[in-house]
GUNU-978473 format. One record per residue: y, z, x of N, C-alpha, C in turn. Coordinates in nm, 3 decimals, m for minus. Layout:
<rs>
R, Y, Z, X, Y, Z, X, Y, Z, X
...
</rs>
This chain:
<rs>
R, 8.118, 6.121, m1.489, 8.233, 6.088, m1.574, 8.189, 6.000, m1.692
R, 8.063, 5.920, m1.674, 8.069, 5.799, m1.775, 8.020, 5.904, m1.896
R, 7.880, 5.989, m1.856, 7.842, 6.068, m1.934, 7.905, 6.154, m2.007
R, 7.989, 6.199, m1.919, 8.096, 6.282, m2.014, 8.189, 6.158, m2.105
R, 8.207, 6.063, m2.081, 8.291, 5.986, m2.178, 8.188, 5.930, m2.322
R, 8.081, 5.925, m2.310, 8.014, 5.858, m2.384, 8.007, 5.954, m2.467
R, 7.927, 6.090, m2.395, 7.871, 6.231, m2.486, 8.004, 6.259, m2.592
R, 8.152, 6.277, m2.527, 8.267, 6.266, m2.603, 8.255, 6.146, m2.735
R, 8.231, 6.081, m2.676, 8.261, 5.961, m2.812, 8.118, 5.967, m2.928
R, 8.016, 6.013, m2.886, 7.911, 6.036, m3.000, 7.956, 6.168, m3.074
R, 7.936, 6.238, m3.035, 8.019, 6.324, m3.092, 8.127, 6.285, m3.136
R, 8.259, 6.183, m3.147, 8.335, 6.221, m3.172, 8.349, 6.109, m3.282
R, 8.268, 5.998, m3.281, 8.226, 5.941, m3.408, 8.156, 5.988, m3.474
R, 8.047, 6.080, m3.493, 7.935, 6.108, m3.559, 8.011, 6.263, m3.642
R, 8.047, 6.305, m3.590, 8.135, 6.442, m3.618, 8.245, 6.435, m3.687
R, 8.308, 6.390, m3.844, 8.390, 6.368, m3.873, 8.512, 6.252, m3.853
R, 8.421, 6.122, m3.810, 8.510, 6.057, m3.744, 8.649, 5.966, m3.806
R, 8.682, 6.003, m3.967, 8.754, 5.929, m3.967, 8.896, 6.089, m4.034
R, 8.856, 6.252, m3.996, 8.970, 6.310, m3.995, 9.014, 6.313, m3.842
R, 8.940, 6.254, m3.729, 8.978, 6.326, m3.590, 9.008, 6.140, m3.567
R, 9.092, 6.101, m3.610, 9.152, 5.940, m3.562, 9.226, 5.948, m3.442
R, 9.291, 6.035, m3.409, 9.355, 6.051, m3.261, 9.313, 6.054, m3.174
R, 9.165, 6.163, m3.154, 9.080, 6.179, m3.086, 9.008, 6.040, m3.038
R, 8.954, 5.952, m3.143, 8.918, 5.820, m3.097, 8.999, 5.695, m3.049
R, 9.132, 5.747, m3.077, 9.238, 5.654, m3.008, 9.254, 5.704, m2.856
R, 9.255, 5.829, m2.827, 9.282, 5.864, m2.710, 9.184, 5.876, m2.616
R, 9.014, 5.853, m2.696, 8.929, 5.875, m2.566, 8.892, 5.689, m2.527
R, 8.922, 5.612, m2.689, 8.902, 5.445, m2.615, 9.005, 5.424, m2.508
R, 9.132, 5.476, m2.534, 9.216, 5.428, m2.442, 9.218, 5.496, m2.268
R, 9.157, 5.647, m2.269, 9.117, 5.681, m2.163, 8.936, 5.582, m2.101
R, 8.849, 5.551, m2.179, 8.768, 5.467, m2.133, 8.802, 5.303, m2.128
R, 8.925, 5.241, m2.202, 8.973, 5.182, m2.129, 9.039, 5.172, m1.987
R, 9.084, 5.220, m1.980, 9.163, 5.327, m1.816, 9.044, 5.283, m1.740
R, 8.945, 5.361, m1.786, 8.831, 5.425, m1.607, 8.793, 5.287, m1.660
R, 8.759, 5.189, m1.741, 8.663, 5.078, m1.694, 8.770, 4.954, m1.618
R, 8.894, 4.953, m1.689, 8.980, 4.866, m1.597, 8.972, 4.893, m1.430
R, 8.978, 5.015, m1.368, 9.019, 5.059, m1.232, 8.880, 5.089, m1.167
R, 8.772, 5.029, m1.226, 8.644, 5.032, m1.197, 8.625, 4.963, m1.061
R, 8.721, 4.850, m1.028, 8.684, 4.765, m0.926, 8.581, 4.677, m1.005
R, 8.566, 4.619, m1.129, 8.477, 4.582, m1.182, 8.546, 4.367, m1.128
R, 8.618, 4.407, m1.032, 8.687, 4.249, m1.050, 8.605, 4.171, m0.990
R, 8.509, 4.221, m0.846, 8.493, 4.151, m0.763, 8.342, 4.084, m0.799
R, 8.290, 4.053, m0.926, 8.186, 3.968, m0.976, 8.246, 3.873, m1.059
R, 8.215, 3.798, m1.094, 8.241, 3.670, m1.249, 8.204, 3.736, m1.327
R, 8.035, 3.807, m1.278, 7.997, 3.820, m1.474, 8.060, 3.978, m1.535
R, 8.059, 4.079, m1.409, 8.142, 4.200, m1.409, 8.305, 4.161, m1.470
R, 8.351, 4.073, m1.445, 8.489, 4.055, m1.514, 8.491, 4.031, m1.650
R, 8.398, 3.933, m1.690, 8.374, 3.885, m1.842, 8.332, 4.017, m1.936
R, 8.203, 4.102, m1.817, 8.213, 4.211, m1.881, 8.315, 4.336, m1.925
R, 8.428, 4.307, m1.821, 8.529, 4.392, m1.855, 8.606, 4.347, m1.969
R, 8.621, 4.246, m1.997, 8.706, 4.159, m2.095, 8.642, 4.189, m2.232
R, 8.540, 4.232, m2.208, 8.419, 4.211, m2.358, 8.488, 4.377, m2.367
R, 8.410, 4.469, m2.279, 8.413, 4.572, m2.278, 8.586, 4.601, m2.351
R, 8.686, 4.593, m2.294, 8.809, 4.630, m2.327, 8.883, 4.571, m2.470
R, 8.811, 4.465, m2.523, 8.841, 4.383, m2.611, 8.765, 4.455, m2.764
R, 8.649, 4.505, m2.737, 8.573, 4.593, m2.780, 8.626, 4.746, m2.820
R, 8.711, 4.801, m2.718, 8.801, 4.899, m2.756, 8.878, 4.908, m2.820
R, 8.994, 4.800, m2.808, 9.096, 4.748, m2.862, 9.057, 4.723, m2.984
R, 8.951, 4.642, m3.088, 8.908, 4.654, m3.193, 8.878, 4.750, m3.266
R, 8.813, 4.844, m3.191, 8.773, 4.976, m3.264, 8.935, 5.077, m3.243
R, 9.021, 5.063, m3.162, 9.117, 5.161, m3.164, 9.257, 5.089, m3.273
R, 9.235, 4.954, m3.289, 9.347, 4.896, m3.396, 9.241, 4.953, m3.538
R, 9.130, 4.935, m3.560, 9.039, 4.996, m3.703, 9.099, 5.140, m3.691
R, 9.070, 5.206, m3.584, 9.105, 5.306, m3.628, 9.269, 5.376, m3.669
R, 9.310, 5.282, m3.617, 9.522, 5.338, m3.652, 9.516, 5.275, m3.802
R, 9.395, 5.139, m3.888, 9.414, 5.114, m4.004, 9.382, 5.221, m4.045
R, 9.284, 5.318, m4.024, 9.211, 5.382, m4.111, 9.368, 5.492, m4.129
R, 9.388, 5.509, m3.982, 9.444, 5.657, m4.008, 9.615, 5.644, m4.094
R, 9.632, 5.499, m4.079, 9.785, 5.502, m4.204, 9.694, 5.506, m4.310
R, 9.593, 5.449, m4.359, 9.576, 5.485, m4.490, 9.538, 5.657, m4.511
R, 9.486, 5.725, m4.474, 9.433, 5.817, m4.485, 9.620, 5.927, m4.433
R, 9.662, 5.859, m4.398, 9.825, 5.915, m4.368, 9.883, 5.954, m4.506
R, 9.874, 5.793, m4.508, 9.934, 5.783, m4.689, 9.855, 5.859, m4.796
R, 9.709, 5.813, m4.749, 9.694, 5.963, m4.867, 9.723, 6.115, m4.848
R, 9.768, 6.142, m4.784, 9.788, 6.274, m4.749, 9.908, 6.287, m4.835
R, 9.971, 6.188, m4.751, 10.139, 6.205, m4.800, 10.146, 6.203, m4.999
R, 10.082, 6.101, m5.033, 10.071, 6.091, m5.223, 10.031, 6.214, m5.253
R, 9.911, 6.266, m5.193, 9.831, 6.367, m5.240, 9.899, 6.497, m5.249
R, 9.957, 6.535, m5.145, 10.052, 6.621, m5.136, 10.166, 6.631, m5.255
R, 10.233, 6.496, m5.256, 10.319, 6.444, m5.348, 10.284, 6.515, m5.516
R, 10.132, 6.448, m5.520, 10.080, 6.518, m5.652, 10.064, 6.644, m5.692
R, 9.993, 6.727, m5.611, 9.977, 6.808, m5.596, 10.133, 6.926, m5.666
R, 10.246, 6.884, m5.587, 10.362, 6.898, m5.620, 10.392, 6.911, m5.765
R, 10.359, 6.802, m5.808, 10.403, 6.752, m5.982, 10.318, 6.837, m6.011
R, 10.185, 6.833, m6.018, 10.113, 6.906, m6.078, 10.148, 7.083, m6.106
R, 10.167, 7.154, m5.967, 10.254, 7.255, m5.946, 10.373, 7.270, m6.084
R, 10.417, 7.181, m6.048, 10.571, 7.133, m6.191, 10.520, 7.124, m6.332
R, 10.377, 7.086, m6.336, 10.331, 7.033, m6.494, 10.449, 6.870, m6.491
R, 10.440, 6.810, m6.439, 10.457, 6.651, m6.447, 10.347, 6.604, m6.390
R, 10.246, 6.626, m6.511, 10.108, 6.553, m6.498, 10.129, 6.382, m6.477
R, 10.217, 6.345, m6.544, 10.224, 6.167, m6.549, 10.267, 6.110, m6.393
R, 10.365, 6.203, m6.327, 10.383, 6.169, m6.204, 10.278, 6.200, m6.077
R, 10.190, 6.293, m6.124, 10.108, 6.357, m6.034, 9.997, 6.228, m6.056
R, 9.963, 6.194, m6.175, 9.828, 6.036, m6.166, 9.899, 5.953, m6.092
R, 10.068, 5.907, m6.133, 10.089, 5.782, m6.054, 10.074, 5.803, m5.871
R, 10.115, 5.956, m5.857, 10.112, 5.928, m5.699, 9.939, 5.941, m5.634
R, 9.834, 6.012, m5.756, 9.711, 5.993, m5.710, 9.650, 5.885, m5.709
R, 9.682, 5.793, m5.804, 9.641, 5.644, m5.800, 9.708, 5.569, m5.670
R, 9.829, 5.639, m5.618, 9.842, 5.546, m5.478, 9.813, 5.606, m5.361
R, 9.767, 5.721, m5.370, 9.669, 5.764, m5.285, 9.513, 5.756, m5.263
R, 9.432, 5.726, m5.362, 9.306, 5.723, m5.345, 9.266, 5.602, m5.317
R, 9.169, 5.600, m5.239, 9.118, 5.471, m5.172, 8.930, 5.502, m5.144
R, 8.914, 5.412, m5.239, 8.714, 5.474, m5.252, 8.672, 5.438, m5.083
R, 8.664, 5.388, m4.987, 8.648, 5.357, m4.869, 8.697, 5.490, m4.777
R, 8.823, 5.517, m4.766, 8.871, 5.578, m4.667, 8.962, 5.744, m4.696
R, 8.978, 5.694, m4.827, 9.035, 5.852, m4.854, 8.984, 5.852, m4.995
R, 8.863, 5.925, m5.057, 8.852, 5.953, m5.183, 8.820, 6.149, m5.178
R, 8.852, 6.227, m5.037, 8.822, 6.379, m5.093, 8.951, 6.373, m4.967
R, 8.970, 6.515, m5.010, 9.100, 6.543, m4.925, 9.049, 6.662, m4.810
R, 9.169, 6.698, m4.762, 9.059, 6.806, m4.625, 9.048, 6.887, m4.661
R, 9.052, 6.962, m4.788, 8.975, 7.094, m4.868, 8.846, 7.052, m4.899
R, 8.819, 6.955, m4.889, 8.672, 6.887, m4.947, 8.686, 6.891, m5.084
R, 8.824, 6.879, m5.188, 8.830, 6.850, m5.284, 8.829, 6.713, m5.351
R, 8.772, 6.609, m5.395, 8.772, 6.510, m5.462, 8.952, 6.455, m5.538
R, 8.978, 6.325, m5.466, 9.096, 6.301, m5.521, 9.118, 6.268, m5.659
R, 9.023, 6.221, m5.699, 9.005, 6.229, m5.845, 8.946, 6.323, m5.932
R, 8.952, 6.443, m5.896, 8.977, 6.562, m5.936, 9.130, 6.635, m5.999
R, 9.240, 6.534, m5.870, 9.367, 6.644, m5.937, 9.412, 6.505, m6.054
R, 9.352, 6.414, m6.045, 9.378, 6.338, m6.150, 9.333, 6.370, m6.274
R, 9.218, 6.399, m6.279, 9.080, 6.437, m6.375, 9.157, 6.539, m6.476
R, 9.248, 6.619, m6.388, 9.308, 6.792, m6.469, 9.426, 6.709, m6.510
R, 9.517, 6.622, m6.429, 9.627, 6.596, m6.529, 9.617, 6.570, m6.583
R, 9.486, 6.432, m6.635, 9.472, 6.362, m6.790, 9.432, 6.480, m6.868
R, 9.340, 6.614, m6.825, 9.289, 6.736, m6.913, 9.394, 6.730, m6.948
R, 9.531, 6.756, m6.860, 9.597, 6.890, m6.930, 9.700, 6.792, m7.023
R, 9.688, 6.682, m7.034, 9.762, 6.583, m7.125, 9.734, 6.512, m7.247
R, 9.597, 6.589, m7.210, 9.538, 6.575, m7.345, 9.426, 6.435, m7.347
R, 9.422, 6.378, m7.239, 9.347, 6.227, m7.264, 9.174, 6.308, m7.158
R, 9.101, 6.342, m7.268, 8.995, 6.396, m7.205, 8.877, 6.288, m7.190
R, 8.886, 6.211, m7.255, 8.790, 6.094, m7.172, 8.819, 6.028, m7.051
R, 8.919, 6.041, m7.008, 8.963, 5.992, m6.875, 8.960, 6.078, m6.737
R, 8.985, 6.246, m6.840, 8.958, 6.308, m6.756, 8.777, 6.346, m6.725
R, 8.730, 6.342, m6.801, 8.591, 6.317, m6.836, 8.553, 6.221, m6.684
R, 8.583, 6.139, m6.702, 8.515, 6.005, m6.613, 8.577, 6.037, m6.482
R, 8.687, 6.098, m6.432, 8.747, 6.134, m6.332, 8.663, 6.236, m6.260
R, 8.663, 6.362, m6.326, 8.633, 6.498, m6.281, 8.393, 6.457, m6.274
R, 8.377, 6.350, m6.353, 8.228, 6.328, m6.306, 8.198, 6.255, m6.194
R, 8.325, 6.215, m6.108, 8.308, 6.140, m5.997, 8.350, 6.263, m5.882
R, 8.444, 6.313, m5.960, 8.483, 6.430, m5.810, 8.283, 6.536, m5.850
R, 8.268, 6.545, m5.995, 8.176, 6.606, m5.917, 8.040, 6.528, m5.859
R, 7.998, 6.429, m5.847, 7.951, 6.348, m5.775, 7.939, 6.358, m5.627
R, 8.079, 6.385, m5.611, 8.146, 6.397, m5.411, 8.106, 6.500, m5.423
R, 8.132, 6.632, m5.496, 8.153, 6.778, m5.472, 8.057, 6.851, m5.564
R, 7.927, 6.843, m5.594, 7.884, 6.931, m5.739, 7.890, 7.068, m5.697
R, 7.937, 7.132, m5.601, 7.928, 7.279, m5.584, 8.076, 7.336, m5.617
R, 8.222, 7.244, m5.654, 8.312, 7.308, m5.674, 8.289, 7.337, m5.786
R, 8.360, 7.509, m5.824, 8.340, 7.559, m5.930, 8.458, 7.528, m6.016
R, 8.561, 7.440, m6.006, 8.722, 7.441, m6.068, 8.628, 7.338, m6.135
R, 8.555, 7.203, m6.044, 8.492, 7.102, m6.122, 8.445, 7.120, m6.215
R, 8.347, 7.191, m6.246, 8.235, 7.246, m6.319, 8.307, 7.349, m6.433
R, 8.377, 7.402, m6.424, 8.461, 7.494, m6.517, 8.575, 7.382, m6.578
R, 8.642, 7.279, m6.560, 8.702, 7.144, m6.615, 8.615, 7.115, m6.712
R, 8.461, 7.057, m6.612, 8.420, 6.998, m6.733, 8.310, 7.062, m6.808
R, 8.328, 7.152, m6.822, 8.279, 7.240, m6.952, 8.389, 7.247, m7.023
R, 8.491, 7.307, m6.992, 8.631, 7.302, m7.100, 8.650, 7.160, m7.165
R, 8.604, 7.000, m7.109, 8.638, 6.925, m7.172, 8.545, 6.885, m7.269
R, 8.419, 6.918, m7.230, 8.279, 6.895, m7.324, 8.302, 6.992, m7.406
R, 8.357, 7.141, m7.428, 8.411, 7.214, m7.527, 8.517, 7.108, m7.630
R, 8.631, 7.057, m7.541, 8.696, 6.981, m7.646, 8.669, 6.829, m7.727
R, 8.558, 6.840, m7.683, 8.453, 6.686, m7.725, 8.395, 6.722, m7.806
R, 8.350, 6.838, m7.858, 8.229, 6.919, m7.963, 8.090, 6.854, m7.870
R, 8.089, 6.876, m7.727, 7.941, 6.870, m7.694, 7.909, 6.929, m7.604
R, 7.848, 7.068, m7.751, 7.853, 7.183, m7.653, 7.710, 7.230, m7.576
R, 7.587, 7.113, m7.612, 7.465, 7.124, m7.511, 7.545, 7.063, m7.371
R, 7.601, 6.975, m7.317, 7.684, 6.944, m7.225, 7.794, 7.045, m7.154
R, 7.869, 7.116, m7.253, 7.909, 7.244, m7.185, 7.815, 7.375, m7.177
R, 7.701, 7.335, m7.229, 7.611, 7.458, m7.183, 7.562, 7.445, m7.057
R, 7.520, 7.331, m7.017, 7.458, 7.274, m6.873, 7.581, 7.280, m6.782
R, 7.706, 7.291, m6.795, 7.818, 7.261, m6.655, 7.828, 7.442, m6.679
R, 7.824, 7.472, m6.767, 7.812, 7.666, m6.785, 7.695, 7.755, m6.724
R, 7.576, 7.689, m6.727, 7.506, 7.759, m6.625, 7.505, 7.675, m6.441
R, 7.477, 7.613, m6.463, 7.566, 7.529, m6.329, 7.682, 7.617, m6.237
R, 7.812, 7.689, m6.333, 7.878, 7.783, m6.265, 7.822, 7.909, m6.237
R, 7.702, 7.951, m6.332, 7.668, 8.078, m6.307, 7.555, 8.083, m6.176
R, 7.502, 7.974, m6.125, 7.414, 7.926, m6.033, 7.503, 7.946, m5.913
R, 7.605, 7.901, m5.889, 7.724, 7.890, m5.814, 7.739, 8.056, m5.777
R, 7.751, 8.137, m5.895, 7.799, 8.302, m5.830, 7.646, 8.343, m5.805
</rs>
């Protein structure tokens, strides 16, 4: 049983561990379980160790419910944007991406798209291309294999007149097909 609890939890940190947050709430609180009913009472130093041990869980399973409201909330903004954007209310789609992105815990979404990417296209499509410029070079940073990235910013180095710069994000896409 221990083996199977441990093998579960490497895996289940090492493997995506901050989209599967449930998963690590529910296997600390099941290895809380088996180490409480261990019979671990009948030593001094076995008790202290249970106290360490369970106190130890409890830390890592409150980190992880922080992680997962933030990463909640970005879902929820992101979505939100996404929306506007859909609409062409680019101005509402930055404000709800700016309260969604968080460089720590949510900066790509579960497409493996860069959140400052759908920001990057609203400032494009609003016309403020240095902002989108500096946006869409961080999503491609996270992501250099998306091709929406790479096709952005060639269109914005087109509207910059720098077109050795959109020649390099232009073969870059053709590398891609």
């Amino acid at each position: 049983m221990f083996a199977i609890i441990i093998g579960y939890i490497l895996i289940s940190c090492f493997s995506f561990p901050l989209e599967r947050f449930s998963h690590n709430i529910f296997i600390l609180l099941i290895a809380s379980i088996v180490a409480a009913n261990q019979g671990l009472s009948e030593m001094r130093f076995l008790n202290k160790f249970r106290v360490i041990l369970l106190s130890f869980f409890l830390i890592i399973s409150i980190y992880t419910c922080f992680v997962a409201v933030i990463r909640l909330k970005g879902d929820f903004y992101t979505k939100n944007a996404l929306n506007h954007l859909d609409n062409n209310k680019y101005e509402l789609a930055i404000i709800e991406i700016n309260k969604a992105y968080n460089h720590l815990y949510f900066d790509i979404d579960n497409t493996s798209t860069p959140i400052l990417y759908y920001r990057g296209i609203s400032n494009y499509y609003l016309g403020n291309y240095c902002l989108a410029l500096d946006d869409l070079l961080f999503a491609h940073k996270r992501n250099p294999h998306n091709i929406y990235i790479l096709k952005y910013l060639q269109e914005i180095y087109h509207e910059l007149e720098e077109y050795d710069k959109q020649q390099i994000y232009f073969q870059k896409q053709l590398q891609i097909f």
